[in-house]
N, C-alpha and C positions, 0 to 999 in steps of 0.2 A: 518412567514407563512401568507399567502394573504387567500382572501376570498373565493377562488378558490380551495384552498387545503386544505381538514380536515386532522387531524392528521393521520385518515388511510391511507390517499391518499398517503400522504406524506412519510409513513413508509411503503406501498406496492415498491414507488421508491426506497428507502430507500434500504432496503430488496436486491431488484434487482441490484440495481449498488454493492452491498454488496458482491453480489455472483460473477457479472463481476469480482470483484477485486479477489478474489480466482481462478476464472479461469487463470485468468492475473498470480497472484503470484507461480501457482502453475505451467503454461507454461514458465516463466523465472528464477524458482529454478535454474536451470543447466545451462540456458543461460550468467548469470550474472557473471558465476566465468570461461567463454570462450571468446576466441577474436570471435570478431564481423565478419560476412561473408560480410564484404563490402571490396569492389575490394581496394586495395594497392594505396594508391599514386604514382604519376610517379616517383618521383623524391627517393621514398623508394625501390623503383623497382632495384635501381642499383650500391644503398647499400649493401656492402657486409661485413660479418663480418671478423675484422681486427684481431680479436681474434684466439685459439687455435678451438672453437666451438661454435656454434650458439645458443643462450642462448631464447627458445620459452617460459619459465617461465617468463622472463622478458616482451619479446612482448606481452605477456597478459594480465601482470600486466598492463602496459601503453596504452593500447590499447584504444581508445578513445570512441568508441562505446559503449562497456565493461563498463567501467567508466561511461556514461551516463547512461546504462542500470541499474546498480549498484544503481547509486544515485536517480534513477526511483524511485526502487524497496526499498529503506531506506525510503525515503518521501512517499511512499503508507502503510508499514508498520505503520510509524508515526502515519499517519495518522487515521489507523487503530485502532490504542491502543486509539489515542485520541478519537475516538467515540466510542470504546467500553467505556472506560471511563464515557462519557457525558449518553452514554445510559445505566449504571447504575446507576446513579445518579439522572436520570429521572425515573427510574422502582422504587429507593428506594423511592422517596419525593412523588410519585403516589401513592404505597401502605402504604406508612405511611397516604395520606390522606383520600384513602380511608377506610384504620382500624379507623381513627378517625371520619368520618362520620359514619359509622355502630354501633359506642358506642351508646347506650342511654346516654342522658341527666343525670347527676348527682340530683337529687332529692333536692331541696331547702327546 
């Protein structure tokens, strides 16, 4: 943290990208586990399946978009735990110092 940013400043940001990422998480729940709306490659375009029937489970599975969307939304989760994480660990070592400032002094 620079000279620039007190701690509120910093946890007003903080706060905000926090909520972005909920927006984010909560518009790609459904998104992640569907193929991608991006146009076909040409060369997929004139593929045809060789099989008895065309298998859309699979094309979704490998779908590439998907897949990055997927791996998006794993590393913002991550991400997520690790600063809830970090920002409990700050709230405990905070109120632990301030219950120890607010003790009186032991009497010598």
């Amino acid at each position: 943290m620079n000279d620039d940013n007190t701690g509120l400043e910093v946890l007003e940001k903080f706060a905000a990208t926090t909520l972005r990422l909920r927006e984010l998480l909560a518009d790609t729940a459904e998104a992640q586990w569907q193929a991608s709306r991006h146009p076909v490659a040409q060369e997929d375009v004139n593929i045809r399946s060789r099989g008895l029937y065309n298998d859309p489970t699979y094309q979704i599975t490998v779908d590439t978009g998907r897949l990055k969307l997927r791996a998006a939304v794993i590393d913002a989760e991550k991400a997520l735990a690790l600063a809830d994480q970090t920002m409990r660990v700050a709230v405990r070592k905070l109120t632990e110092a301030r219950s120890r400032q607010d003790r009186p002094e032991p009497a010598a």
